[in-house]
N, C-alpha and C positions, 0 to 999 in steps of 0.2 A: 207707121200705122196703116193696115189694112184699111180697103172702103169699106168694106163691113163694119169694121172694129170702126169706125170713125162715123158712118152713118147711124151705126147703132146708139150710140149717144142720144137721138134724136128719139128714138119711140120709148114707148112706157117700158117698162123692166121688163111684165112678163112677155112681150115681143123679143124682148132682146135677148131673153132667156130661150127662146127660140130658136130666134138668128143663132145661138151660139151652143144649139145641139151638137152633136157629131151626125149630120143626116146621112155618113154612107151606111154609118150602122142600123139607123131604123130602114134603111134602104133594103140592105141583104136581109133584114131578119123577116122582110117580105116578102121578101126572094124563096124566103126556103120556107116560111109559109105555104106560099103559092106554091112550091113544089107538093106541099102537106096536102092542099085543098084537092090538086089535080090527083092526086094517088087516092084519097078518100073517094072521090067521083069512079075513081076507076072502081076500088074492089067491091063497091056495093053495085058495080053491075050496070054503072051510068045512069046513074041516081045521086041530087043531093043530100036523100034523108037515107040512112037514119044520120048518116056521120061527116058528111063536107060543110051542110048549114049549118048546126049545131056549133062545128070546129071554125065555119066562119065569123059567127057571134063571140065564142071566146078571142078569137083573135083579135075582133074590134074593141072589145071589154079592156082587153091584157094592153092594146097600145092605149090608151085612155087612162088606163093604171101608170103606164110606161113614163106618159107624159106627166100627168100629172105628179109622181114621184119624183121625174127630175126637176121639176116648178121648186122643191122644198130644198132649202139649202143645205149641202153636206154635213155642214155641223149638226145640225139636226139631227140626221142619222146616225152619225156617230154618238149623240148623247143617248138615243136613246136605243141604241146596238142589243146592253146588256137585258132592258127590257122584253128587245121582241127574240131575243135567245130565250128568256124564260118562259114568254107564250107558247112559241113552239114545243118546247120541254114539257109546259105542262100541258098542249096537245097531246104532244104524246104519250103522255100517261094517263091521260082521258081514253085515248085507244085502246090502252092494255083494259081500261077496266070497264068499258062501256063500246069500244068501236064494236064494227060493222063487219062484218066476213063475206070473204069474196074469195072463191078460188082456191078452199084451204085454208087463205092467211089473213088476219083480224090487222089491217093497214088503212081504214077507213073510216070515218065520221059522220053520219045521214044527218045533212044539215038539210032534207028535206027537197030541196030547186037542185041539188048538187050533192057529193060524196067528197066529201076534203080528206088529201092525205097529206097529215102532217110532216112528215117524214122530205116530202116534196118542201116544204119550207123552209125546216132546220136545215136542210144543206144550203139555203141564203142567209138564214139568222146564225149556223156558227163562223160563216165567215167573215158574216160583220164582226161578230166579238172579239173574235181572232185578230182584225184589223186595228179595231180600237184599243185590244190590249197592248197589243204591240205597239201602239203611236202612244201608248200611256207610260208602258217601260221604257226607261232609259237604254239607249241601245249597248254599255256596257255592261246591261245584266240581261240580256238577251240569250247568253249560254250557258248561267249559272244556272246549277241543277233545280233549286229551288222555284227558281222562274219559267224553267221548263216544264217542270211539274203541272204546272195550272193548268196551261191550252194543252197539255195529254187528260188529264180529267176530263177539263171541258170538253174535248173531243170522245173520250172513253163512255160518259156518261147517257148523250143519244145513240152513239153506236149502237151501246148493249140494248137500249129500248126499242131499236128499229132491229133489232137480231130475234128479237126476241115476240116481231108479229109472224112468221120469219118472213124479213126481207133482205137475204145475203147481200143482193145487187148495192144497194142503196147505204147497206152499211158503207161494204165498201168503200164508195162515194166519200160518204162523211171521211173515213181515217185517211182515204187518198188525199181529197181536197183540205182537209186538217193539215196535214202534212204535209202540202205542197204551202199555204202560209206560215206556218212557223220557218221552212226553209228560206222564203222569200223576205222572212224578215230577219236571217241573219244567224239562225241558232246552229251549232257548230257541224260539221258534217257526221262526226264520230256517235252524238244520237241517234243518225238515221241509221250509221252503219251499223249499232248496235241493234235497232229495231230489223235490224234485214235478216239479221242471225234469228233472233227470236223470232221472224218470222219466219222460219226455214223449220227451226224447230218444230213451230206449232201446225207446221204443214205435216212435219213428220208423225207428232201427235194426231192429227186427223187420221191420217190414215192406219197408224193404232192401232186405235180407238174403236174403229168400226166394230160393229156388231158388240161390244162390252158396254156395263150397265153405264160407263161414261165418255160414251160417244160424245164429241162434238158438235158433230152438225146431225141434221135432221135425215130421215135417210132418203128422200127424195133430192137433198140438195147429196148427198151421196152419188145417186143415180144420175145426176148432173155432169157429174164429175167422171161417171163410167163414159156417159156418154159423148162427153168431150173427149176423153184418150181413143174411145171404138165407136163411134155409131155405129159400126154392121154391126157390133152384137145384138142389138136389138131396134131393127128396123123398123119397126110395127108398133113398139113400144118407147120405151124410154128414149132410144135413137129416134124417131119419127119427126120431129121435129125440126130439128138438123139436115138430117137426110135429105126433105122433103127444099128446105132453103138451099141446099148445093146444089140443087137439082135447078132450082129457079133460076138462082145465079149464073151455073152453067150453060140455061139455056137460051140467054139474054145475050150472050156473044158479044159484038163489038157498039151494036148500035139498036139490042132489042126487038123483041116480035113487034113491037106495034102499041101504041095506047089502045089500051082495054084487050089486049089479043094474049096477053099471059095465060097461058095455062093451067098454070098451077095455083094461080089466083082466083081464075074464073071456073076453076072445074072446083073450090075447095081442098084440094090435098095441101096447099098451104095454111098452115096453124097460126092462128091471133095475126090475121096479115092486117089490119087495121091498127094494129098498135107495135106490138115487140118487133114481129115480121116485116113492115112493110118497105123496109130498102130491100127487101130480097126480090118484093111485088115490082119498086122501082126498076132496080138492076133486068127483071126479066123483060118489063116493056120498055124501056130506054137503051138496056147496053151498058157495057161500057162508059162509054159517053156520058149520057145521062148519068149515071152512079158517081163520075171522076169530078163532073160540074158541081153536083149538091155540095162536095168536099171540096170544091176549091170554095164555093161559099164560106161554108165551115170556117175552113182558113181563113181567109178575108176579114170573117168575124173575127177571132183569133187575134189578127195581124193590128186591127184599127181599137181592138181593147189596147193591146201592148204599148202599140204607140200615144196612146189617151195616156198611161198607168206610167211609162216614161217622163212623161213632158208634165208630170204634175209633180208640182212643188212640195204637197201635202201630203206625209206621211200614212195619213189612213185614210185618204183616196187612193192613192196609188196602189195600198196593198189589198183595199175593196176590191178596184176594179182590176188586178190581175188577179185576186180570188175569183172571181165572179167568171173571169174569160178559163180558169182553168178547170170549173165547174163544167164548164159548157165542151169545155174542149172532152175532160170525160165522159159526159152523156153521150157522145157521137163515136166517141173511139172506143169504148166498152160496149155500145149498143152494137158496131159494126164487126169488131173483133165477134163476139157471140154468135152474128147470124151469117158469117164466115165462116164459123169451126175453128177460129184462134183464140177462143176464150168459153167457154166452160157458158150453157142459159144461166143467166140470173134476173133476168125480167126487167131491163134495163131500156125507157122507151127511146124512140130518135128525136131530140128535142125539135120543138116546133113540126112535124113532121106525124107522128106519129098522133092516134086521135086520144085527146086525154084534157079533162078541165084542168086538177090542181098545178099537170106538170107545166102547161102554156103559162099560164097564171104567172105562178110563181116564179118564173124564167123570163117574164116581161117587166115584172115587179125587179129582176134583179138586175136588168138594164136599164131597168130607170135609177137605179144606185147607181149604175157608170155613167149614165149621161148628166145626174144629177154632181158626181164629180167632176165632170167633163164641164159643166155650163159652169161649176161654180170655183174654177179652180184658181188660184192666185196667180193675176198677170200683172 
């Protein structure tokens, strides 16, 4: 027995639910925090308003959530998984008929102090349910069609409603992260293979489709798509965006201009660099360097879920908390692919990083479901 695990005997529970966090992880999600804070101070010109205070208040908020959530025992969350799958659901369909519009797309809620977007939640409530279904089925009907059937519905059913504010990015999200737990719990390969066709298909059908009365996608997420294969076509336009972050990136070289000396940040010709953009803002005053560090974070994260999600006995913690790490791992890797030019905009922010209430939020809410697997798992 550990002296921890041995002294811990000695203080009240919720101490010892403490002592037995995983603190490297509230450590790094600090870390990249602090990365978030210092890039907000930069683009607003070395100033903390309008967007580093604000982003340091939700921070303190979201660990205080973080903690607090892992205080409450695993079971808990598990019972009541299918619950807060249905509140976000029916968020979301509070949006379709009463949200908020921002930008084009109806993804928002005006609860007045804040703008909640549901959409930010259900990617942590379907992977609860996902979790719990699967520690409910028995794992010899894990591949039967029937059984398969469920978590594609359950998965199909917010995609369509977050496709349909439009938020491509986020759909995505959903059917990736859907589908990286049903894999992880076991369901046979030959589903996915079959989904990979049909997905081939329906790429094929996009492009179609174009310009006929049943177009797929919307034709801005079209223009997404132009601009991902050319941004020289349109530099000024639909490419600008793009353009404007290769530019940044390329001119940050090994080690960056300088904190606050980006140009492309501090002159404006970089677009949304407080949110979608702002590893392009990092990459230009850091380098290299700086850009390779925030990702080794990244990983780290990654690295200390898996090994939590290993070493736990409990069926629906373990598949929580690698949902939850490979949630996180897509927010960074689609956000970065994007403002690279290896993945097509879909408005996908940098977690922790990037300035934003629901997505902080909801991303500290969902480490407190791994720590609270993590404090409470069977030893």
């Amino acid at each position: 027995m550990s002296y921890l695990a041995y002294n811990a005997k000695y203080v009240p529970t919720g101490f010892r639910k403490l002592m037995f966090m995983n603190w490297a992880i509230i450590v790094l999600l600090t870390a990249v925090a602090g990365y978030g804070f210092i890039m907000l101070y930069s683009v607003a010109g070395g100033s903390a308003d309008p967007w580093m205070s604000a982003q340091i208040k939700r921070f303190g908020v979201g660990m205080a959530m973080l903690v607090g959530v892992a205080m409450v025992p695993i079971w808990f969350w598990r019972n009541v998984s299918a619950v807060a799958f249905g509140v976000s659901v029916l968020l979301l369909i509070a949006v379709e008929l009463f949200g908020a519009v921002g930008m084009g797309a109806q993804r928002w809620i005006d609860l007045g102090f804040m703008r909640l977007q549901p959409s930010e939640l259900t990617k942590i409530t379907l992977v609860m349910i996902l979790a719990a279904y699967y520690d409910w089925l028995p794992t010899d009907k894990t591949s039967r069609p029937l059984w398969v059937l469920v978590p594609v519905m359950i998965i199909l059913f917010p995609t369509f409603l977050v496709l349909r504010q439009p938020d491509l990015g986020t759909a995505l999200l959903l059917l990736m992260g859907g589908a990286t737990i049903m894999f992880l719990a076991g369901v046979h390969w030959a589903y996915f293979a079959t989904v990979f066709a049909a997905g081939i298909a329906a790429l094929v059908a996009v492009f179609q489709g174009r310009g006929t009365s049943w177009q797929l996608l919307k034709d801005y997420q079209y223009r997404r798509i132009d601009t991902f294969l050319d941004p020289s076509n349109d530099p000024l336009g639909a490419g600008y965006h793009i353009t404007q972050a290769k530019i940044a990136l390329g001119s940050g070289g090994w080690t960056g201009r300088g904190f606050m000396q980006g140009t492309q940040s501090r002159l404006n010709f970089l677009p949304e660099k407080h949110t979608d953009f702002i590893f392009t803002t990092l990459a230009e005053e850091f380098g290299f360097v700086g850009a390779f560090a925030l990702l080794i974070l990244y990983v780290l994260i990654i690295l200390f879920c898996v090994a939590s999600a290993m070493g736990n006995k409990d069926r629906f913690a373990s598949l929580l908390t690698l949902g939850v790490a490979m949630t996180f791992f897509l927010f960074f890797a689609v956000n970065m692919a994007m403002v690279t030019g290896l993945a097509p905009v879909v408005g996908v922010p940098l977690p922790l990083v990037s300035y934003g209430g629901s997505a902080m939020l909801v991303l500290l809410i969902a480490f407190g479901l791994v720590q609270s697997a993590h404090v409470h798992r069977p030893r």
